[in-house]
NUZAMAR-223696 format. One record per atom (N, C-alpha, C, O, CB): x, y, z; residue in one letter; atom name; residue number from 1. Coordinates in pm, whole numbers. Glycine has a CB too. Layout:
BEGIN
c1_c2_c3_type_atom_seq
X_Y_Z_a_CA_NUM
...
//
This chain:
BEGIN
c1_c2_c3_type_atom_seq
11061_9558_12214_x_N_1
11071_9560_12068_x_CA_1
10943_9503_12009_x_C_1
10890_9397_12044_x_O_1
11195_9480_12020_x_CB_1
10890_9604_11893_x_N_2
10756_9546_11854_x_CA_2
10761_9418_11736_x_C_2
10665_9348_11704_x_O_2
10667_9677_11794_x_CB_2
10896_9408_11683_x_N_3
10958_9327_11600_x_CA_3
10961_9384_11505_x_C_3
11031_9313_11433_x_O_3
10921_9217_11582_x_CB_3
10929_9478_11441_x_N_4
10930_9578_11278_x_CA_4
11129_9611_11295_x_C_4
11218_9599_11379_x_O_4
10783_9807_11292_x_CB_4
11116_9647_11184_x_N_5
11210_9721_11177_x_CA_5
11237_9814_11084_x_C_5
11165_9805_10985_x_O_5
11284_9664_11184_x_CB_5
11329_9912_11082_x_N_6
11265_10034_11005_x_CA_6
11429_10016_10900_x_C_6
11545_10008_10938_x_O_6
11224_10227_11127_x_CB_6
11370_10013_10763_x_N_7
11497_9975_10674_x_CA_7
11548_10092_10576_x_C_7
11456_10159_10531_x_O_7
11460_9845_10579_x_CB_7
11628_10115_10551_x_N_8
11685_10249_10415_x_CA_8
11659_10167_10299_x_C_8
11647_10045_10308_x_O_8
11886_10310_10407_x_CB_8
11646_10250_10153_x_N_9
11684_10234_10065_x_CA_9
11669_10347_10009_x_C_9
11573_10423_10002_x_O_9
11649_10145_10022_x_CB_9
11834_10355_9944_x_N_10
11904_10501_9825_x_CA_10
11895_10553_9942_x_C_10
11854_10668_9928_x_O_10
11812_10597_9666_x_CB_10
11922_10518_10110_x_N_11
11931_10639_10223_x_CA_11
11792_10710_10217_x_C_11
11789_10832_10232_x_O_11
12062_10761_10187_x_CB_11
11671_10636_10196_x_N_12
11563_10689_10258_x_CA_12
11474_10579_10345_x_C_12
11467_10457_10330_x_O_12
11483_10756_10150_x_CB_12
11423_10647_10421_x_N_13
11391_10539_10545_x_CA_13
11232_10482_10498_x_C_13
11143_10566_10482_x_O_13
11389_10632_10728_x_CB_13
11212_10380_10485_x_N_14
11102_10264_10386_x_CA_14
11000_10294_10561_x_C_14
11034_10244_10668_x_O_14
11195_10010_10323_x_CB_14
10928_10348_10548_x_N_15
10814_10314_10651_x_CA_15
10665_10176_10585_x_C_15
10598_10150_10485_x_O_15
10733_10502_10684_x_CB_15
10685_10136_10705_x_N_16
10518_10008_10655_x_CA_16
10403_10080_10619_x_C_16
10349_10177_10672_x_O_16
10438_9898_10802_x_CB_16
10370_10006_10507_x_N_17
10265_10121_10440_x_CA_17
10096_10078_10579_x_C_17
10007_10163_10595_x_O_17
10220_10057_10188_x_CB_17
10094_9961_10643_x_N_18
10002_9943_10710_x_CA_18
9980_10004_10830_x_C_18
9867_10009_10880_x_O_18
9998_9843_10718_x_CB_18
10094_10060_10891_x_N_19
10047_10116_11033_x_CA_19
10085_10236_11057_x_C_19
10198_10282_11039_x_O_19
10092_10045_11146_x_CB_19
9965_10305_11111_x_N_20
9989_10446_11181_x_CA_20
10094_10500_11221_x_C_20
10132_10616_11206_x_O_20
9935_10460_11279_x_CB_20
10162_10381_11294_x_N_21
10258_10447_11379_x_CA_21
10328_10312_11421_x_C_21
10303_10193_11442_x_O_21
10191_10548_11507_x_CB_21
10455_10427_11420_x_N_22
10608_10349_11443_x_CA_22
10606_10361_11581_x_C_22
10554_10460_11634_x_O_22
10760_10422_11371_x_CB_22
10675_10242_11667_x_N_23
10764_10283_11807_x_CA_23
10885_10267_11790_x_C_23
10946_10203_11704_x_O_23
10740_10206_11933_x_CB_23
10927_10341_11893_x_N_24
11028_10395_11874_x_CA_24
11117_10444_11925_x_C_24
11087_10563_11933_x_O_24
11015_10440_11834_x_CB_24
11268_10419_11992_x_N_25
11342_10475_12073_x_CA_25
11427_10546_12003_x_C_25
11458_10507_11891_x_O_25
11394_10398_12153_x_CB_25
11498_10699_12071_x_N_26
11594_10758_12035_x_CA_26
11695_10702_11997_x_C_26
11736_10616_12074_x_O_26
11618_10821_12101_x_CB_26
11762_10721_11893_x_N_27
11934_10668_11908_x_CA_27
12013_10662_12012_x_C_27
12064_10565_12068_x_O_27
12021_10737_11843_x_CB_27
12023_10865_12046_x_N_28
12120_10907_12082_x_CA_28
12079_10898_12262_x_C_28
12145_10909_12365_x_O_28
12150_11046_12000_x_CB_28
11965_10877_12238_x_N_29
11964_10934_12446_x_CA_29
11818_10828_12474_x_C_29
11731_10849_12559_x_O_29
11904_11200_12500_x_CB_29
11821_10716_12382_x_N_30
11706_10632_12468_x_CA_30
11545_10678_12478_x_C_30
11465_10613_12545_x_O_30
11755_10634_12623_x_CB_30
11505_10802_12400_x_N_31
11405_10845_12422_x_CA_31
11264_10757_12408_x_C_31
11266_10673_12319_x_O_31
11416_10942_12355_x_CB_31
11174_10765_12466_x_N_32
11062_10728_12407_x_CA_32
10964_10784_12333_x_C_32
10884_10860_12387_x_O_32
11016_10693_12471_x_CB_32
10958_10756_12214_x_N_33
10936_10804_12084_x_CA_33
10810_10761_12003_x_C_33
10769_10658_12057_x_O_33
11047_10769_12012_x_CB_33
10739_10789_11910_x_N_34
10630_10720_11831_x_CA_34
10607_10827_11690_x_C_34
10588_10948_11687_x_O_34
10473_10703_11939_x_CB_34
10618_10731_11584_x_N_35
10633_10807_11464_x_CA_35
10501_10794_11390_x_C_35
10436_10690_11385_x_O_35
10753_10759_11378_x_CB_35
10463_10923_11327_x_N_36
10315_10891_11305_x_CA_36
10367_10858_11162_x_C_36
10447_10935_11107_x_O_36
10180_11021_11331_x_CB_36
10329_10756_11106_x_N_37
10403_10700_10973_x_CA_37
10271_10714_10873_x_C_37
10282_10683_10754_x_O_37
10473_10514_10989_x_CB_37
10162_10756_10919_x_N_38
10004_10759_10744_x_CA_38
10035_10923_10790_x_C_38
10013_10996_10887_x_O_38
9729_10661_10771_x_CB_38
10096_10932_10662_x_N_39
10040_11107_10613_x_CA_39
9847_11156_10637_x_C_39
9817_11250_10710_x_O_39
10075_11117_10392_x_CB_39
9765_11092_10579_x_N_40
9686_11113_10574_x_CA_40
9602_11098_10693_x_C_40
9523_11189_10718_x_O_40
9673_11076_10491_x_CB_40
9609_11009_10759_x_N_41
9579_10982_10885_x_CA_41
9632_11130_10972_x_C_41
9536_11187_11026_x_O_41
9656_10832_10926_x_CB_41
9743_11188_10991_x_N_42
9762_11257_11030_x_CA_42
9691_11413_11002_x_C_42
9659_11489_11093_x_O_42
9858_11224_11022_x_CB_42
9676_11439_10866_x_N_43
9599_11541_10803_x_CA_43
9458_11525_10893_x_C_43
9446_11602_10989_x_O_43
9583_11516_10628_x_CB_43
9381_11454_10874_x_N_44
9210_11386_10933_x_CA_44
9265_11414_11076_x_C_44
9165_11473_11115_x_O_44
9149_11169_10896_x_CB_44
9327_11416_11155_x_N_45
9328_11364_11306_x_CA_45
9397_11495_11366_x_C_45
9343_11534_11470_x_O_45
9426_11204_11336_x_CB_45
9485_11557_11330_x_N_46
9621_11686_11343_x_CA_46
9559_11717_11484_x_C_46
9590_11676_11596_x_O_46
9628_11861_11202_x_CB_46
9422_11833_11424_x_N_47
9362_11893_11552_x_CA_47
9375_11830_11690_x_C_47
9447_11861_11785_x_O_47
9225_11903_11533_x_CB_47
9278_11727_11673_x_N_48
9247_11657_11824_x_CA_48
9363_11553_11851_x_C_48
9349_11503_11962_x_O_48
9086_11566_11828_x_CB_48
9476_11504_11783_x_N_49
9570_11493_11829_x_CA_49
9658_11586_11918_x_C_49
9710_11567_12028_x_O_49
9607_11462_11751_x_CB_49
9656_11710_11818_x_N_50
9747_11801_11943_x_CA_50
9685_11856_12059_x_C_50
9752_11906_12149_x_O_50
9810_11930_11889_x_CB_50
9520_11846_12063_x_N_51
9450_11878_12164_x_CA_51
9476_11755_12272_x_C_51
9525_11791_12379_x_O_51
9305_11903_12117_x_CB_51
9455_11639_12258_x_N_52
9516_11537_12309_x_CA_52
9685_11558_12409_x_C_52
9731_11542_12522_x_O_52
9525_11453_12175_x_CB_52
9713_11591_12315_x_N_53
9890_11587_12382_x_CA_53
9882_11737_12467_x_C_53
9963_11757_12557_x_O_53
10056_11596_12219_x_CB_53
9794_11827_12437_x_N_54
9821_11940_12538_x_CA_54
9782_11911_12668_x_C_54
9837_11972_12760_x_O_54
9754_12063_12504_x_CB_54
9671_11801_12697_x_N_55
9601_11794_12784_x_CA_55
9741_11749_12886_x_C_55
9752_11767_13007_x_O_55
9468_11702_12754_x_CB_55
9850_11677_12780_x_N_56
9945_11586_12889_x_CA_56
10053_11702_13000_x_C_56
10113_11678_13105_x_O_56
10072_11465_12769_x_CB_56
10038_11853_12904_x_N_57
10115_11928_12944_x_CA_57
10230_11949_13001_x_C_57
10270_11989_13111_x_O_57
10075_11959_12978_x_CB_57
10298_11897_12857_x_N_58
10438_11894_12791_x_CA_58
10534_11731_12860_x_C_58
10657_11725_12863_x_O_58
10529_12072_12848_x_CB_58
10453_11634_12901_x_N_59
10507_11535_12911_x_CA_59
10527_11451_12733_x_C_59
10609_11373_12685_x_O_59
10419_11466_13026_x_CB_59
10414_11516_12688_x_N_60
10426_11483_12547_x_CA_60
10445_11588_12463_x_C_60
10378_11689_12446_x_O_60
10320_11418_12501_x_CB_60
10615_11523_12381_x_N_61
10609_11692_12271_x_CA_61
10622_11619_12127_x_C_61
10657_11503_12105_x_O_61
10788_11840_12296_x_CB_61
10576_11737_12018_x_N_62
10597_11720_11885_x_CA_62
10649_11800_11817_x_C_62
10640_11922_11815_x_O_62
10513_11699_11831_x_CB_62
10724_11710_11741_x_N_63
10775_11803_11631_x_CA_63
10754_11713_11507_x_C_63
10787_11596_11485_x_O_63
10941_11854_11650_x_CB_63
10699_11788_11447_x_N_64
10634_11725_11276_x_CA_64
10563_11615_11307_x_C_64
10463_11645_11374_x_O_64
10757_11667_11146_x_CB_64
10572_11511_11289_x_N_65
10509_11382_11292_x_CA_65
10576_11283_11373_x_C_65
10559_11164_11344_x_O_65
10497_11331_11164_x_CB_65
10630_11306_11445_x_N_66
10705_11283_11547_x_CA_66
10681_11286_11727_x_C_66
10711_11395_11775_x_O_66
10785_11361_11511_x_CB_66
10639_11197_11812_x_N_67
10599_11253_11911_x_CA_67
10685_11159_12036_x_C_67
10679_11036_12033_x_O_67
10433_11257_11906_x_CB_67
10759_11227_12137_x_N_68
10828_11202_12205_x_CA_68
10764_11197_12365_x_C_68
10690_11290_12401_x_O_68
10923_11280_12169_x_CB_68
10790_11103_12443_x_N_69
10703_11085_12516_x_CA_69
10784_11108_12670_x_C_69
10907_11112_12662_x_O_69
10636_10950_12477_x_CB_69
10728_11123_12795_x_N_70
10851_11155_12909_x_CA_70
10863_10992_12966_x_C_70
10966_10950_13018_x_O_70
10797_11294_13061_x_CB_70
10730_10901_12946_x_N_71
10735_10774_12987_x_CA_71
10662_10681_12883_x_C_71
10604_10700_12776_x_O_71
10678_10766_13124_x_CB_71
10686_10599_12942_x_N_72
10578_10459_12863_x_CA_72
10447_10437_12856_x_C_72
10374_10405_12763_x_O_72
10593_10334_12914_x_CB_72
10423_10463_12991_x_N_73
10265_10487_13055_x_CA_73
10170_10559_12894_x_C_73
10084_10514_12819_x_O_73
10274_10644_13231_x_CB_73
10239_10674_12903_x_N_74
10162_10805_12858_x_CA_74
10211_10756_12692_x_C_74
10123_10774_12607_x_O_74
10230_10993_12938_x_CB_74
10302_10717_12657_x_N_75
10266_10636_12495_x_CA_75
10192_10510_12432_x_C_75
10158_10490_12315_x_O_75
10375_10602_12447_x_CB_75
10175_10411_12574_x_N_76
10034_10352_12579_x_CA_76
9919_10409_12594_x_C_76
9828_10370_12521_x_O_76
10024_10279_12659_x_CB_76
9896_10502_12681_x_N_77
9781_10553_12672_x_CA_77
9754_10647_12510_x_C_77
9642_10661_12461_x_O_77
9773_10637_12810_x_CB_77
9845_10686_12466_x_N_78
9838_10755_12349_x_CA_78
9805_10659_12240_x_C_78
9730_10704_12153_x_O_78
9962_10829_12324_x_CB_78
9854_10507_12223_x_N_79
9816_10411_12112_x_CA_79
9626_10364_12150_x_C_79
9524_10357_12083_x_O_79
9948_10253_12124_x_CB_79
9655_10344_12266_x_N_80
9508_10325_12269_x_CA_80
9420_10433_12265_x_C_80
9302_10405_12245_x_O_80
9473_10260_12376_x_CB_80
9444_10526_12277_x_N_81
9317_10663_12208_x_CA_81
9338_10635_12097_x_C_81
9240_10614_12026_x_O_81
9331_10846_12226_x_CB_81
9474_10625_12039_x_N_82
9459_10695_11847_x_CA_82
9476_10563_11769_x_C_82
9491_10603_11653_x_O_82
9621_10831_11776_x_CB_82
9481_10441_11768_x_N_83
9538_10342_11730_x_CA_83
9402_10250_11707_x_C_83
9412_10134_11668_x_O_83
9650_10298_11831_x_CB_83
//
């Protein structure tokens, strides 16, 4: 646990306006997870991020801003390239 925690209000989920990225486990099945939380950061980076994650070939997948990982290893290695 990184100690954050991710809070609602009116049922929308309040992300920290300071960091890139959330960690993050699945609810439902434990996944290992990482939420890219700067819009803009993501716009600037998109490309060579997903060039990045192809290289892992499909241990790492995405959907939207969202990136799910098969281990731990490979989402550390992912904070320290992009982080």
């Amino acid at each position: 646990d990184d100690g954050k925690t991710l809070s609602f209000l009116n049922g929308v989920l309040q992300m920290p306006a300071d960091e890139k990225f959330i960690i993050a486990r699945g609810p439902l099945n434990g996944s290992i997870m990482l939420i890219i939380s700067d819009y803009a950061y993501w716009v600037v980076n998109q490309q060579a991020i997903e060039a990045y994650i192809a290289r892992f070939e499909g241990s790492i997948r995405r959907e939207g801003m969202m990136l799910t990982f098969d281990n731990e290893q490979d989402r550390t290695a992912f904070l320290l390239a992009w982080n």
